[in-house]
N, C-alpha and C positions, 0 to 999 in steps of 0.2 A: 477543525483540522489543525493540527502541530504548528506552529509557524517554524520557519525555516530557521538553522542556526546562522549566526553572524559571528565570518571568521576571519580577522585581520592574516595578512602573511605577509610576514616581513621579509621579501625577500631581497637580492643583491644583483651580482653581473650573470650569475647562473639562472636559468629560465626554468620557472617553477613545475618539476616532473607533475604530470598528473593533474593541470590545474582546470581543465575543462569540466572533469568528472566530479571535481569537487564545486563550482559552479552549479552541477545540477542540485546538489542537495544539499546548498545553502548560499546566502549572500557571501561574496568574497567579496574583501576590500584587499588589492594587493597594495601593498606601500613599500617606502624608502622608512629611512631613520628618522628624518627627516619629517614624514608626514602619519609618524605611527601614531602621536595623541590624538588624533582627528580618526584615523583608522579603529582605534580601539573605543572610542565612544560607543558606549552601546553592546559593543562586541562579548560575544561567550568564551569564544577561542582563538587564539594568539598558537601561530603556529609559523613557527622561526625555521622558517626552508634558510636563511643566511643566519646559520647557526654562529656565526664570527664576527657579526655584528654588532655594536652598542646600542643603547638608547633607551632598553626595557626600564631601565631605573626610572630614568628623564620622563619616560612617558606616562611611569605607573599613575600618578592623580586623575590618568583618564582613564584607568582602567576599573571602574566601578560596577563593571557589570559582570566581568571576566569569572569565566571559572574555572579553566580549564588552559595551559601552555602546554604546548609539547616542541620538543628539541630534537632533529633529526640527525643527533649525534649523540657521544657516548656522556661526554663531558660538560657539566651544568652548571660547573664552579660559578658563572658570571653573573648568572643568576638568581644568586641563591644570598642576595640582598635582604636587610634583615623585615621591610614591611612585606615582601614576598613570602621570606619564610614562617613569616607572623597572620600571613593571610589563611584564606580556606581555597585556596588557589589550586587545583591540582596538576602538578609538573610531571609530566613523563618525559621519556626520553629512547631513544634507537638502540636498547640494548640488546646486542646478540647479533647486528648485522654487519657490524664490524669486526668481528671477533676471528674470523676466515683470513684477511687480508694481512690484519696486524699480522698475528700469530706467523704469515707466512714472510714480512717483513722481517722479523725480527731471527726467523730461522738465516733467512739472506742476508742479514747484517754479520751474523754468527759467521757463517761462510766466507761472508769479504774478509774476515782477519782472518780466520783460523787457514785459508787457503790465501792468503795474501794478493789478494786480488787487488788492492790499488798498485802496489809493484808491478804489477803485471800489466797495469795500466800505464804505469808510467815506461816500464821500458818497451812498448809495443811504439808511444809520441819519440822515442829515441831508437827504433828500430833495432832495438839488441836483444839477442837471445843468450837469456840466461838461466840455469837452472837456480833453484831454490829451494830449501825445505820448508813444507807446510806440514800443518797439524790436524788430525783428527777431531772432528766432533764428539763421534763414540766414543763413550766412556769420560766425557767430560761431566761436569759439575754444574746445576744451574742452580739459583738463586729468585726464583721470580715474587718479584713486592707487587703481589695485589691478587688476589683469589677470587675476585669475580670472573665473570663469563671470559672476558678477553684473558684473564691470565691463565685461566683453565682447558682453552682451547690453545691455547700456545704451550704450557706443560704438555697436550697430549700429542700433538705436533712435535716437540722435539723429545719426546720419550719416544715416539715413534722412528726417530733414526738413530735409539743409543744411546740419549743421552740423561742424568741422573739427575732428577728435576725433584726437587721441593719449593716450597712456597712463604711467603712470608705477609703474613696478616694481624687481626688487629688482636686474636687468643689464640693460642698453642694448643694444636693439636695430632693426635697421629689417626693413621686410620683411614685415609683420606684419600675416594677414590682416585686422583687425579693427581696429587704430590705425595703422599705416603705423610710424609712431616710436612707441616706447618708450626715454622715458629711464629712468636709473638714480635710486633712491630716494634718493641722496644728492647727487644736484644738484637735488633739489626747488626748494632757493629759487634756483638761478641758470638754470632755465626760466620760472619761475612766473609772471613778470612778462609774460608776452608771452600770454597767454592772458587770455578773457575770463569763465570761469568752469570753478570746481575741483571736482571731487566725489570725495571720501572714498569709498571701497567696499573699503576693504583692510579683510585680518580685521587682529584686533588681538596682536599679538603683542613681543614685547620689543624687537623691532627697531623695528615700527612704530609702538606709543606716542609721543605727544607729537611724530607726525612733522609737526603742521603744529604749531609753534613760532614765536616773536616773529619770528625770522630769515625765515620763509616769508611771514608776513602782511606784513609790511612789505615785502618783493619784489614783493607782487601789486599789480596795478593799483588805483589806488584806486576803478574803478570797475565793478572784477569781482566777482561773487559766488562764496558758497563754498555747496556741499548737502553736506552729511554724514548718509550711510546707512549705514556702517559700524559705527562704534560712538564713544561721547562720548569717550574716550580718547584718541582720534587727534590731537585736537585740543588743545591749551593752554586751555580754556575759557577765563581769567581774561584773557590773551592778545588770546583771539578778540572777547570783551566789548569790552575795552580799543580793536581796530581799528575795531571797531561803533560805538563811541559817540566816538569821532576823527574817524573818515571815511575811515581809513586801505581799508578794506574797504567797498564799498556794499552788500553785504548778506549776509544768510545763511540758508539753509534749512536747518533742525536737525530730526533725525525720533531724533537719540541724543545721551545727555548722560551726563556723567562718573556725576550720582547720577542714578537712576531711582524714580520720578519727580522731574522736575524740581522744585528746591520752591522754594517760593511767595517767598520770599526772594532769588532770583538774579534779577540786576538783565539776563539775556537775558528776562525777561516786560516790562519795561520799555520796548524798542526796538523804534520802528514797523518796521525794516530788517532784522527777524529775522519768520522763518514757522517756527512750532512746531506740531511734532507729537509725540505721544505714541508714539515707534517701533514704526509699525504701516504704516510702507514694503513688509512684505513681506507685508502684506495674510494674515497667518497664520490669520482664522479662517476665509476662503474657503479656504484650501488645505488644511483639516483631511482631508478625504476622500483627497486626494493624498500627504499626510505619513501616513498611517495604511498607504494603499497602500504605497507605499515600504519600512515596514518590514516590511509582510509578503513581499514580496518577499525583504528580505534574509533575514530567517527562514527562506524557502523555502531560499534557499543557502547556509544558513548547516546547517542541518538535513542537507544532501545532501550536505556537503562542499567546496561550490564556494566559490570566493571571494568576500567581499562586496566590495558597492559602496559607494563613498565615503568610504574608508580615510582618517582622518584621519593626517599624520606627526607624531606627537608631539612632535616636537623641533621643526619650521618653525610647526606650528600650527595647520594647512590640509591642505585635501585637494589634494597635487602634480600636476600634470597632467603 
């Protein structure tokens, strides 16, 4: 008979979806950070339900038996340390369960400026009725940095109310069911000016760090906005502050930021032309039952021999299509 698989899970404050059914069909060790090199002794699979936790590095010396992590999120940057990526470890990740919520985040960030909806908030705490001119979506301009699943179901999203979406990734192309054009990630800034708002959705990786830099923001229009769902990295924050409080950029929708949480000292809490959110775009505690699903799933074929789904590449960062 098979022996059963041995599966550390690292979890956090949130209480592990699906943890009984996984019980049946293998040893669970659920642990803290704290007690994960003891949990992983032995263990086959490492399955990080507190995908925002540290520790996997600190713990790898005990992970001599492991074959198999899986991430119940989009983003794997943290892990992708180089005896990991040098191992025969296989990393998957939650691709495609996110990609609904962002997408519809990011159309609702578009909406808060283009109908100036914090005005509207602020003069409702001052009880005055004012009119105002807002702006159309339709027939605006997007810009979206990142052509996987999440950025591809956000183009079809906001092409679907109007609005003229291309893409920007890592080769140029046309043709392209979903953006028509895709430029290449290195003429970022000598597109960028011609669009009416940019949204971040690339994972974050060495290439694409600090890909919206001084050189980009000052390309862009000074009266396009930027949404970043991606991750705070993407961006130059000190940069991005700097365009904000110039004028160089009119606004920005931030749901990710270089520290997490953002602290109370960065001068992005200061500016009425920024919308803050605590990165919770991909609306992860409605998906719990869905990310729980998923990795039983892969366990199924993982158990049987078949291949799993959502194969991260460890060297690009992401899951290749």
């Amino acid at each position: 008979m098979q022996p059963q698989p041995v599966i550390a899970v690292l979890a956090g404050a949130q209480p592990v979806e699906g943890l009984a059914a996984l019980e049946r069909q293998a040893e669970v060790r659920v642990t803290d950070a704290a007690g994960l090199p003891e949990a992983l002794a032995g263990a086959d699979i490492l399955y990080l339900w507190d995908f925002f936790a540290d520790g996997v590095r600190q713990a790898w010396p005990a992970a001599g038996s492991l074959q198999w992590i899986h991430v119940p999120a989009a983003g794997v940057e943290k892990l992708l340390f180089p005896e990991l990526v040098a191992s025969d470890v296989v990393l998957t990740n939650a691709r495609g369960l996110f990609d609904r919520p962002m997408a519809e985040h990011v159309l609702g960030a578009m909406l808060h400026f283009a109908k100036d909806l914090g005005r509207a908030a602020a003069q409702r705490q001052q009880k005055q009725w004012r009119r105002y001119a807002t702006t159309d979506l339709a027939g605006a301009s997007v810009l979206v940095a990142g052509t996987g699943s999440i950025g591809r179901c956000t183009a079809r999203l906001l092409t679907a109310v109007g609005m003229r979406v291309q893409g920007l990734g890592r080769t140029a192309r046309t043709g392209d069911p979903d953006f028509g054009t895709i430029h290449a990630s290195a003429d970022f800034a000598a597109v960028v000016g011609t669009f009416d708002y940019v949204v971040l959705a690339a994972p974050l990786t060495p290439a694409t760090r600090g890909m919206l830099g001084r050189g980009v923001l000052v390309a862009m229009k000074p009266t396009a906005v930027l949404v970043n769902v991606g991750r705070g990295a993407l961006a130059d924050e000190a940069a991005l502050e700097e365009a904000l409080r110039n004028g160089t950029l009119a606004g920005a929708a931030l749901d990710v930021f270089e520290t997490e949480p953002l602290p109370g000292n960065s001068g992005l809490w200061e500016l009425d032309n920024v919308l803050i959110t605590p990165h919770l775009s991909g609306d992860a505690r409605k998906q719990l039952p869905a990310l729980a699903e998923q990795f039983a799933d892969n366990l199924a074929a993982w158990k049987a021999g078949r291949p799993l789904m959502n194969v991260v590449d460890k060297e690009l960062g992401f899951v290749a299509s």
